[in-house]
N, C-alpha and C positions, 0 to 999 in steps of 0.2 A: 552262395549258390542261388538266396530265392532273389538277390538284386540280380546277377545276370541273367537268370529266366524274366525278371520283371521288367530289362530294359531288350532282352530280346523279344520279348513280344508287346515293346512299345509299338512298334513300325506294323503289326499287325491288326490294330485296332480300326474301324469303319464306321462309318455312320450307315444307320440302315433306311433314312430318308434319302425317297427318291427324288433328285430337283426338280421333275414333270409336277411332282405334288403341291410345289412350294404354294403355288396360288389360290389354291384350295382352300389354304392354312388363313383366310379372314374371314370376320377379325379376331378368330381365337381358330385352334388346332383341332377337330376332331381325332384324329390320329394323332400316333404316339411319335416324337420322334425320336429313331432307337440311334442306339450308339453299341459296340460290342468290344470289348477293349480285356486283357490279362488281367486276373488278379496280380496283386503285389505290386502294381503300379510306384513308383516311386509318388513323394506327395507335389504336388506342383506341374506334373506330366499334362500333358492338353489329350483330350480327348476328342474333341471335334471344335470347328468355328459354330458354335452355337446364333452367335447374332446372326453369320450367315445364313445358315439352315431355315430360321425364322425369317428373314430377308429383312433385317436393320439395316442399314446404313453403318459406319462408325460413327457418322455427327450424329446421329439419332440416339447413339449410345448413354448421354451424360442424360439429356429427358427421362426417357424409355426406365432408366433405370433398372436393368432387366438383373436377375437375382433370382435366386435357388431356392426353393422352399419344403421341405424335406423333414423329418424327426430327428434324422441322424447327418451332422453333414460331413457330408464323404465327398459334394463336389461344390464347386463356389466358382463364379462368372469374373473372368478380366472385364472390370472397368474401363481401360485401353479399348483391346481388342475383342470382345465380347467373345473369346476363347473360354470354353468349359474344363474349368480344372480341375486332378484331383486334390483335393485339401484332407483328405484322412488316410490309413490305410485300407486298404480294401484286401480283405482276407475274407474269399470265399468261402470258405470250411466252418468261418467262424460266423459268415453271413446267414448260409444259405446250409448248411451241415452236407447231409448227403444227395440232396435233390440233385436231379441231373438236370435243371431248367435252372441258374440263378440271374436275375435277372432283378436289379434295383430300380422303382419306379419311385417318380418325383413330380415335383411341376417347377416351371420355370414360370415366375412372375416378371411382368412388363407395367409401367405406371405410363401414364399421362397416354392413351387411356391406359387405366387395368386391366389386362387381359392375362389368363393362365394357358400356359401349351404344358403338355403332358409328354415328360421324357423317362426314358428306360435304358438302362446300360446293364447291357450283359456281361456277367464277369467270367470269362473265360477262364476254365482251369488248368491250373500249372504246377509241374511234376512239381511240388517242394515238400511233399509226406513223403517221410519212409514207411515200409510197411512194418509192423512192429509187433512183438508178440508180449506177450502178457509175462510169460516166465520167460527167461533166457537156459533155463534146463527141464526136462522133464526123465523122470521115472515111469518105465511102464515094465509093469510084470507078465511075464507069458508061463503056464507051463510047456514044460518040454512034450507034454501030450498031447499038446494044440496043435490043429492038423492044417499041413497045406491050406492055402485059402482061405485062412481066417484073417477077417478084418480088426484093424483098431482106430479106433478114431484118437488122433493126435489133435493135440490145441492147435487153433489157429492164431494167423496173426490181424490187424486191425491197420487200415489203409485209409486217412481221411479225404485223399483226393478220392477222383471218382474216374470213370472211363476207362480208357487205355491207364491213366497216370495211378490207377487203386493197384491194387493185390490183383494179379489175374494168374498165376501159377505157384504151386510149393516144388519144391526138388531136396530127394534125399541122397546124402550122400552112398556111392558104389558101395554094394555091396554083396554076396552071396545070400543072404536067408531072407531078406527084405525088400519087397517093390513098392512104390507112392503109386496114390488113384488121387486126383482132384475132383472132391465134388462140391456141389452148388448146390445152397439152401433155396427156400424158397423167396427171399429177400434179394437176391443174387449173391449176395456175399459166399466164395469159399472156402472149403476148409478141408485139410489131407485124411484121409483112413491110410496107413502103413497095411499093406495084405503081408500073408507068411508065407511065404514061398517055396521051404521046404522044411523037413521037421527038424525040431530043434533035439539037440544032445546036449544035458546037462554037463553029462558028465566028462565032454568034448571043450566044451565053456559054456560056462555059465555067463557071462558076462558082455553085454554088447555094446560099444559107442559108435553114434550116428550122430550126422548133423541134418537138421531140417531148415531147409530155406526159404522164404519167401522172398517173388521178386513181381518188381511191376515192369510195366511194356511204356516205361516216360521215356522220355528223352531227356539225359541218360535217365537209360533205366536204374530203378532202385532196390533195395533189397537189405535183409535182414537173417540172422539166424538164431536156430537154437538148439541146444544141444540135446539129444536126447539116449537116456542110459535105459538099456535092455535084460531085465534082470530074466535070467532061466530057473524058474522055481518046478519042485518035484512033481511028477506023474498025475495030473489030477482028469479020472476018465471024462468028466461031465463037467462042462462048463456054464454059468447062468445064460439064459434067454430070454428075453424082453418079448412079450409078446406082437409088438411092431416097434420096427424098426424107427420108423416115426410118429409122433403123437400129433396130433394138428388140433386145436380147442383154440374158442374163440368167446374172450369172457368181455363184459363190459367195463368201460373205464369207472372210477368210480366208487366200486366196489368192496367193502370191511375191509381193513388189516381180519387175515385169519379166514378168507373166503378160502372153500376148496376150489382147485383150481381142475387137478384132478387125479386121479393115480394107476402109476404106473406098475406092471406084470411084469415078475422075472420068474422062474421055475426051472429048477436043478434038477435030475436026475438022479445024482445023487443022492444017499445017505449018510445020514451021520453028519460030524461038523463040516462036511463037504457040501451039504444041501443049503446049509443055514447061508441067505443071500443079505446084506446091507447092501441100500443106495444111498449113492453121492452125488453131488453133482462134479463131471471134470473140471471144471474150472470156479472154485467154491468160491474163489477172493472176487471172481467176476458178478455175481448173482446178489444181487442188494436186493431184490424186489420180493422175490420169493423164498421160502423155506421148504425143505425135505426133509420127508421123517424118515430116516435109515431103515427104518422095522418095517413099514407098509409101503414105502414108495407113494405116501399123500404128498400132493405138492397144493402147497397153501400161499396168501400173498400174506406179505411183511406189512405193506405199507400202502397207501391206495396210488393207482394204477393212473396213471395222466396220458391219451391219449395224443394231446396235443406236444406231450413232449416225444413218448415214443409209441410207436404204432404196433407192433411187435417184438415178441421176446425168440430167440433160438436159443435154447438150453440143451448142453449135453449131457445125461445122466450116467451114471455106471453102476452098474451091479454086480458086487465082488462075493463070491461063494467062501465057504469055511476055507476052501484048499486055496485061496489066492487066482481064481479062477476067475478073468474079468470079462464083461457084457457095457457092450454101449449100445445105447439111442437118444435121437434127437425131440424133442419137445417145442416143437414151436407154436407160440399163443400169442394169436393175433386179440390186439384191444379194440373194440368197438366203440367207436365215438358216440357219447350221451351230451344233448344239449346244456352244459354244464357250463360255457361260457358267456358272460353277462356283453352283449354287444358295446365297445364304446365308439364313442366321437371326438374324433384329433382334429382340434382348429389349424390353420395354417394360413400362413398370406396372412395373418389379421393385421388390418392397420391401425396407427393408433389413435385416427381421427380418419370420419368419414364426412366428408364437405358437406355442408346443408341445401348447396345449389345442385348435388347429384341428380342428375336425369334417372327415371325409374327405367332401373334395367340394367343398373349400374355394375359392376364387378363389385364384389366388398370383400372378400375373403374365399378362401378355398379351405374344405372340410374333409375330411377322410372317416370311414367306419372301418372295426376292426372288431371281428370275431374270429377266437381262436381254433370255434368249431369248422366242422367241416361240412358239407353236402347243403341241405339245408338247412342246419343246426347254421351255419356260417352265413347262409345269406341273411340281407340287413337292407330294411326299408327307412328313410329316415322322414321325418315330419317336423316341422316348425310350430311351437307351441305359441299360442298369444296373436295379440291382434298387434305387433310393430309390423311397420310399412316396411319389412322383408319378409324376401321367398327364398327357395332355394330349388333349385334345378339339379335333376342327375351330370353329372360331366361324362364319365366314363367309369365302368367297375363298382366300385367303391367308391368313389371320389364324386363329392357333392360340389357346388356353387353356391355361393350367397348372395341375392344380388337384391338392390333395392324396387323396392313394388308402388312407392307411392311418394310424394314428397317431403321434406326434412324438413323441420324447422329447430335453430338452436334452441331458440329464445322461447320456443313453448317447451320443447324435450332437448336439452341438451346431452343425456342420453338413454341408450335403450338396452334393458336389460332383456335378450334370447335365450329362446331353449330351444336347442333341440335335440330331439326323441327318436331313440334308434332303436329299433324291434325285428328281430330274427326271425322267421320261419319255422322255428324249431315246435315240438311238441312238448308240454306245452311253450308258448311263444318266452322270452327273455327279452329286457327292455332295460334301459338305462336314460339318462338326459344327462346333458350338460350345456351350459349355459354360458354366457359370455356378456361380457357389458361393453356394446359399442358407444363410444364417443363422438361425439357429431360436433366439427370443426366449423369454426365460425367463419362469414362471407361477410362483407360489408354491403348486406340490404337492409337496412333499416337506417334514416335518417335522425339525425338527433331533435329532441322533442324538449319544447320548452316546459317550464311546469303550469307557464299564464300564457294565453290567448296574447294577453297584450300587457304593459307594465303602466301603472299611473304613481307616477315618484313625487312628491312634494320634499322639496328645499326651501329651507328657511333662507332667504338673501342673509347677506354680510356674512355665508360660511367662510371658515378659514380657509385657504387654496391647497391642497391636495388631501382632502380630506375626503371620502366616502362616502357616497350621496346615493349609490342602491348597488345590490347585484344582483343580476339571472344566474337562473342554472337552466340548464339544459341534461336530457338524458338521452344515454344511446346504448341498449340492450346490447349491441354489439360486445364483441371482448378486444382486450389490446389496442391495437394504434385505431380498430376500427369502432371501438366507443371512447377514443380520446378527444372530450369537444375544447376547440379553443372559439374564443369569442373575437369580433369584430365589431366597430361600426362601420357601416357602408353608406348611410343614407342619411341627411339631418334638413330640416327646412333655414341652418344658420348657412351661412357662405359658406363654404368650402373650405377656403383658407384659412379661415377664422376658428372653424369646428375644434380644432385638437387645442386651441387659446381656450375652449370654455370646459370640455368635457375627453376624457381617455379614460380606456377599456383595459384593466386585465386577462390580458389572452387567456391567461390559465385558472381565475379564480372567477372570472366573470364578474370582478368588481367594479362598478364607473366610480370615477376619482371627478374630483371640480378642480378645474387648474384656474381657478379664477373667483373671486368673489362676487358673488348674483348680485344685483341690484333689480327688486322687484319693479322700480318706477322706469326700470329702463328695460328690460326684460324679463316679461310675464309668462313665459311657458315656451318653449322649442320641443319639437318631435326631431327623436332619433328611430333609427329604422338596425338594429341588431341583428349579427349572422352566426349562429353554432356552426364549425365547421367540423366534423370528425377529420381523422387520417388514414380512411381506408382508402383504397384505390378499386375504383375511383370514387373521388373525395366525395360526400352528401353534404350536404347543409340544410337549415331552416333559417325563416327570417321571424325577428316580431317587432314588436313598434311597441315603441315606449315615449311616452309622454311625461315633461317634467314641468314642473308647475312652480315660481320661486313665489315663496310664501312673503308675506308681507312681515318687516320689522319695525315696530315703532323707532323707526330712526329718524324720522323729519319732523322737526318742530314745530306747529302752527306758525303761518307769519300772515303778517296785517295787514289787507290794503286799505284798510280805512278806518281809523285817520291816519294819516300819513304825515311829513313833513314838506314843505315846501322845498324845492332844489336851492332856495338860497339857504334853508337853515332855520326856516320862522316856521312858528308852530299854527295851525288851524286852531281856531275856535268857532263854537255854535252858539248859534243866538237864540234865546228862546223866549217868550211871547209873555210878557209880567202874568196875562191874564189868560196863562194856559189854565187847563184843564187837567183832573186828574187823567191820566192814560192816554196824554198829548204824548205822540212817537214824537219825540225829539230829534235821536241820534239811530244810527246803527254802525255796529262794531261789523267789517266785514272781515274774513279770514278765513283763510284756507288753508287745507294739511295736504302736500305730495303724497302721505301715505292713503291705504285705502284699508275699509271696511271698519271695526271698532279703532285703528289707529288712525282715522279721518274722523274722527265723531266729536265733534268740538262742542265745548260746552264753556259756558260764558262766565264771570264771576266777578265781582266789585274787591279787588283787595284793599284799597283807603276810595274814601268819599270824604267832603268836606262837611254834607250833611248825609248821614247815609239814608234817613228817610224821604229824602228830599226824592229821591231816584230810584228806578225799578228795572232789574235789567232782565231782558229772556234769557234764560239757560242754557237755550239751542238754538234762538233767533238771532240774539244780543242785538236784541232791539233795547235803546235808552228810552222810557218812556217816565213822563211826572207819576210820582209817586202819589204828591196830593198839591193841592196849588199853593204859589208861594203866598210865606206869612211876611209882617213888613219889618219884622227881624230879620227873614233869611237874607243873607249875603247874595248880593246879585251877580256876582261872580262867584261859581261852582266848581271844583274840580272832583275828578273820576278816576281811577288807576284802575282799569279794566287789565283780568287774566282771562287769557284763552286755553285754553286743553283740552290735549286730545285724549279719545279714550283708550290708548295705549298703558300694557306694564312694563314700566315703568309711565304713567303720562311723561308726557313734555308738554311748555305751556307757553305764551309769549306774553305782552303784558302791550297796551296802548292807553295813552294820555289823554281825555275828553278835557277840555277848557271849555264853561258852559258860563252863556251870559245872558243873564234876563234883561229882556232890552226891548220896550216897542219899536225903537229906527234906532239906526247907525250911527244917529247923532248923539244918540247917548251912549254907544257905545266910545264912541271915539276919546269922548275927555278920561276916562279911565287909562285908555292904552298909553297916556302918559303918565299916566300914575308909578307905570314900572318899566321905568326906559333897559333897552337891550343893552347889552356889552358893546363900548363900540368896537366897529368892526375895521378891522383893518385893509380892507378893501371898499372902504365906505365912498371915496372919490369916484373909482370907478363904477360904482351901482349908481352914484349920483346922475351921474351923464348919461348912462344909460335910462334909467328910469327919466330924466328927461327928455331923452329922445321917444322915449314908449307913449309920456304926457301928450308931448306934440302931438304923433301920432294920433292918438287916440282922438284929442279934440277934437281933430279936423273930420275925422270918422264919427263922432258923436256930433256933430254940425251938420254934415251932408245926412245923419239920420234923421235929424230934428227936422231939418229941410221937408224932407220926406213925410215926416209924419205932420208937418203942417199943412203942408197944400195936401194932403188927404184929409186929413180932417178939418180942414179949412177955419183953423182954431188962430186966434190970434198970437203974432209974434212976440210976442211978451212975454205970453205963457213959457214957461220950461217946464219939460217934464221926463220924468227918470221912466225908462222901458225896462218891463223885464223881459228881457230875450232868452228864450225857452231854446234849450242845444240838448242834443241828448249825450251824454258821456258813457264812452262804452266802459262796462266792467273788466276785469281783465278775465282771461278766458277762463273757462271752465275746470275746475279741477274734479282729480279724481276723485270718486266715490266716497262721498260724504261730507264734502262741502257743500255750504251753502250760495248756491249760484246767483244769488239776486240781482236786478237791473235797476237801475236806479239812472232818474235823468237829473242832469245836472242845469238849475238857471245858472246864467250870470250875470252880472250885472259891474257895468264900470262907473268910475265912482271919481269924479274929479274933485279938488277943493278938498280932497282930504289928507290932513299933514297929522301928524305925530308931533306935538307941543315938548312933551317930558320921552325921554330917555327911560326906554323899560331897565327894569331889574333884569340882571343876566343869569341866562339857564332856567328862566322861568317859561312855563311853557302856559302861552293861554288863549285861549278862543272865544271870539265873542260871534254872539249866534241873534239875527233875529227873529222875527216870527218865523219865518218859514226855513228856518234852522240854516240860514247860510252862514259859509266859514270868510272869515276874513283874515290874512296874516296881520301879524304884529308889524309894528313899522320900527325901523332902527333911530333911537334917538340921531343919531347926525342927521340923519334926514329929515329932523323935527319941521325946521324952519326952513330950510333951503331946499328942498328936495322938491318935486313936480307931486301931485295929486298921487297915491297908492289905488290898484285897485285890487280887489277880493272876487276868489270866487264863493260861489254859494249855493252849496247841495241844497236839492229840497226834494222830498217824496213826489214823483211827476202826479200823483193822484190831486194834491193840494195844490195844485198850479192849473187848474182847467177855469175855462175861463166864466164871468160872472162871480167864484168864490171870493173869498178874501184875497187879497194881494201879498202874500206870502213871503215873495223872494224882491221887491221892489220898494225904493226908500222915495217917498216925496218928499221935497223941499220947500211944499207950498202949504197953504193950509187946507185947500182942496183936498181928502184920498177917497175919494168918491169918483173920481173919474178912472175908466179903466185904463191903467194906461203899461197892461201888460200886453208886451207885442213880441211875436216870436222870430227871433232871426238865426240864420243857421251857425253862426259862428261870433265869437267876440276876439276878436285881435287885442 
């Protein structure tokens, strides 16, 4: 029955939004919009297009995200079709009890923006109570003395609809002695008085059955009965009387168990056990609240009185005399509402992250207050405690707004812990808080942050190749993809092409890897330019610069330019002056180290000498210099085994061969160089022919010199004389940091007429030097006797070659050396 009533008054439901309104309605509802629809609704039934009402779109629908926000949910939103449906039962009786306004109010939330509209559905009532009595029989005693026109009040019955669809008639069944009155309390509820109609004879019958009915005016109507038995008890003159009819008392809610309420007057006329009155109440199983005391008619409470549950009581009492003689009256005690209810505060809408980029003014939530009092016991002011950047605004009624007041930040407050404070009206006022912890959702504004300004990395060269040479970190307050930094290089001063052959990045650890082993003498330092990128959208980044530095390794070993070997294989020797001096510079060791700073720091050292006091070497010059002047024991051939090292750990060191020969001329060098004839050489035919063709040469250029130098000096033809010709020989270039760069000019001098007699010893390595320290090579014995003139060059400190000094680098073959006959030419072929 309540499904056919609940689908026939599908088709009668309306929305009570007018469409003239709909524009009004931005960007939020002042008004309600009402819907008025039957209880018992089936669940899933449509109530109205909601989205339309609101003026969505459908494509607006999946954004908007539009949804019901409520304590109880009784209705929920097609995601489809933005149609308001029901999703509960909706039983008005059980909603709303007896009020004759029910009416469900809610809000309807909208997202992207938030906005709340404020809806209402009236639940129409529908005949599905019957009316129902409390007994299904009743006993009522009359005497047979009771005259015409006396009333009795019958129980009534209980009707949960309301309107037309309640209780609105009782009807007794036909009879002779009996006629029904319906009356109405002051609640409107009715209830029947039976009158007598004419007098009763016991002795005729005593016994009467009647039915009483209740019926309501639904469609169909409904109805109930109960049976009621008429007993005829003997002659009794005087019946009890109540001295009104009605009581009316109006106590507060609140009040003891055991308060007087109040009490009630009967008085017999009678004597004897005919006068003696006890009251009852008619309906005892009904009265839970109150008690009555049979002997005085006190009527006291049981239990304390809740106004907000029921507002008033109607009790029927009876008062029965010795003789069976009964009396009614009605008692009705209105409760008086006392500020007794503590106001609260129902969040709703709350979301579970509120963006940090929210503009102030934001929606954030919808609030509701709820006091159970009534008048101004019931009204409720509400207040936001604390200083967080929310306000809250009246909406409508009851219903607050929370909206943001100032700007959000994650990363200082990620969140904010409100209250708010709801206070009644009442005397004295009632107050309550409750509080909530908003969440504030993270936006991607904040770029990621390096921990340095800028990176300075030192690599030791010859690392192994993918090995870890530094990492950054970078930080990003954000949360999720939006503090997720990866790393890049973007920018490097090496080629481009080349970059990823020296150095790669870990996207995700931000480690640089070396794909390559440094070599500090070839690359001394490159700048990279590094990018943190997060993955918010849209993306941020930062740059920094980093600088790497390859550290220097003692891995290059001093090497020698001087002394050297000659390209054919012959070793230099220096000549040094019988009658040097102690701290005559003889020689010097030249040598340079590729590496730089203490692994360039060369230092000099004698490891065998033939006499070791003979010779004195610089530590950091390696300058060869006499120790003391020779005695006429020392050997006029010297040797030296100079070490070089640098000041690297592990050093590395090189070693070079000084061949030292004390010698005033060449002439006395030369009979020695046969003393130790070389290995012959196997290419000794072809150096023949050449060094003869260099002889030729040479003469005819040492003839057109002489030439020269005669008609300048207008010196007689006869004379011959040996030139020193001054050339400056460049050193070789510069090395790095901490070599010793010195310059040194080179004479030469060519030297015909000189042969090699003996066949040196092989693998001997020896220099003969004379005063001015020139080297001259060894000659190969084959060439002793056949060969064309050798010639030598011959270092010498350019400071001892100016002119007027000694003759230093120049051999005369006369007995003249008094004439100067050192002349400078730019070159010797």
């Amino acid at each position: 029955m309540r499904e056919g009533t609940a689908e026939r008054g599908r088709g009668q439901r309306r929305p009570m939004l007018l469409p003239f309104l709909l524009p009004l309605f931005c960007p939020t509802l002042s008004e309600q919009i009402r819907y008025k629809i039957p209880e018992e609704m089936p669940t899933g039934s449509v109530v109205g297009n909601l989205a339309k009402d609101l003026g969505f779109s459908v494509q607006e629908l999946p954004t908007r995200k539009l949804r019901i926000s409520s304590e109880k949910p009784y209705f929920s939103v097609s995601s489809e079709s933005g149609e308001l449906l029901v999703s509960s039962r909706l039983d008005r009786e059980q909603i709303c009890g007896k009020k004759l306004m029910c009416a469900l109010e809610f809000e309807a939330v909208a997202e992207n923006p938030l906005n709340f509209y404020h809806l209402s559905v009236e639940l129409e009532d529908i005949n599905d109570h019957t009316p129902k009595f409390a007994h299904t029989s009743f006993e009522l005693q009359i005497s047979e003395s009771s005259k015409p026109g006396t009333r009795f009040i019958l129980g009534s019955a209980h009707d949960a609809d309301i309107g037309t669809n309640s209780l609105q008639n009782y009807q007794l069944s036909p009879n002779d002695h009996f006629s029904l009155v319906n009356k109405e309390k002051s609640d409107g509820s009715k209830y029947p008085e039976m009158i007598l109609k004419t007098a009763l004879d016991r002795e005729k019958q005593k016994l009467y059955h009647l039915t009483l009915t209740a019926l309501d005016f639904g469609h169909p109507p409904l109805n109930s009965t109960a049976q009621i038995q008429v007993l005829v008890t003997d002659a009794n003159d005087n019946p009890p009387v109540f001295s009104q009819d009605i009581y009316r008392v109006s106590l507060p809610e609140n009040v003891y168990p055991g308060t007087t309420v109040l009490r009630v007057v009967a008085t017999d006329q009678d004597e004897g056990v005919n006068s003696e009155i006890t009251f009852s109440f008619s309906e005892a199983g009904q009265v839970t609240q109150f008690n009555l005391d049979s002997n005085t008619g006190e009527i006291t409470t049981l239990h304390t009185l809740d106004f907000e549950e029921v507002k008033e009581y109607s009790l029927v009492l009876e008062a029965k005399d010795g003789g069976g003689m009964i009396a009614q009256c009605t008692v009705e005690i209105e409760v008086l509402d006392e500020n007794d209810n503590v106001p609260e505060v129902l969040f709703q809408s709350l979301p579970d992250l509120i963006m940090e980029d929210a503009e102030p003014g934001t929606y954030i939530a919808l609030l509701k207050t709820r006091d159970k009092d009534s008048g101004r016991n019931g009204e409720v002011i509400c207040k936001l405690e604390g200083g967080a950047p929310f306000k809250i605004l009246t909406s409508s009624g009851n219903t607050y707004k929370l909206v943001t007041d100032g700007v959000l930040d994650r990363e200082q407050n990620p969140e904010y812990n409100i209250t708010i404070r709801a206070t009644d009206k009442g005397d004295p006022p009632l107050s309550s808080s409750s509080s909530v912890t908003l969440h504030i959702g993270d936006v991607n504004d904040n770029a990621p942050v390096f921990t340095k300004v800028s990176y300075l990395v030192h690599v030791a060269e010859n690392n192994p190749p993918g090995a870890s040479i530094a990492q950054v970190s970078a930080s990003d307050p954000d949360l999720g993809a939006n503090g997720q930094v990866t790393y890049y290089i973007i920018a490097s001063d090496l080629e481009p092409e080349s970059l990823w052959s020296y150095v790669t990045i870990n996207a995700q650890s931000g480690v640089l890897f070396a794909q390559r082993a440094f070599d500090h003498e070839q690359l001394r330092s490159f700048q990279l330019t590094l990018q943190a990128r997060d993955h918010g959208s849209p993306t941020l980044s930062a740059n920094v610069s980093m600088r790497l530095l390859v550290g220097d390794r003692n891995d290059n070993a001093p090497r020698v330019l001087y002394p050297t070997l000659e390209p054919d294989g012959s070793a230099l020797f220096d000549m040094v002056p019988r009658s040097a001096e102690p701290g005559y510079l003889v020689t010097k060791v030249v040598a340079v180290d590729a590496d730089s700073g203490h692994n360039a720091w060369l230092s000099y050292h004698v490891l065998q000498a033939s006499d070791p006091g003979l010779f004195s070497l610089g530590l950091r010059t390696g300058e060869v210099r006499t120790a003391r002047a020779l005695g006429d024991r020392d050997s006029a051939r010297q040797r030296l085994l100079v070490a070089v090292r640098d000041g690297g750990q592990p050093p590395l060191s090189a070693t070079a061969t000084l061949h030292l020969i004390f010698a005033d001329s060449l002439q006395e060098v030369l009979p020695d160089l046969s003393d130790d004839p070389l290995p012959p050489d196997p290419q000794s035919e072809l150096q023949f022919y050449l060094v003869v063709a260099l002889a030729l040469i040479s003469v005819l250029f040492l003839l057109a010199v002489i030439l020269a130098i005669a008609l300048r000096l207008r010196h007689s033809s006869s004379r011959k004389a040996w030139g020193c010709f001054q050339s400056e020989v460049v050193v070789p270039p510069n090395y790095s940091e901490g070599t010793l760069p010195y310059s040194y000019n080179l004479c030469a001098a060519e030297f015909n007429s000189l042969t090699c007699n003996d066949q040196l010893k092989s693998g001997q390595d020896l220099q003969f030097a004379d005063s001015a320290g020139a080297l001259f090579p060894l000659c190969n014995s084959n060439e002793s006797t056949s060969h064309q003139p050798n010639y030598a060059d011959m270092l010498i400190n350019q400071e001892s070659c100016e002119k007027n000094d000694s003759l230093l680098t120049s051999i005369d073959f006369h007995e003249n050396k008094d004439e100067d006959a050192c002349a400078p030419v730019s070159s010797i072929l």
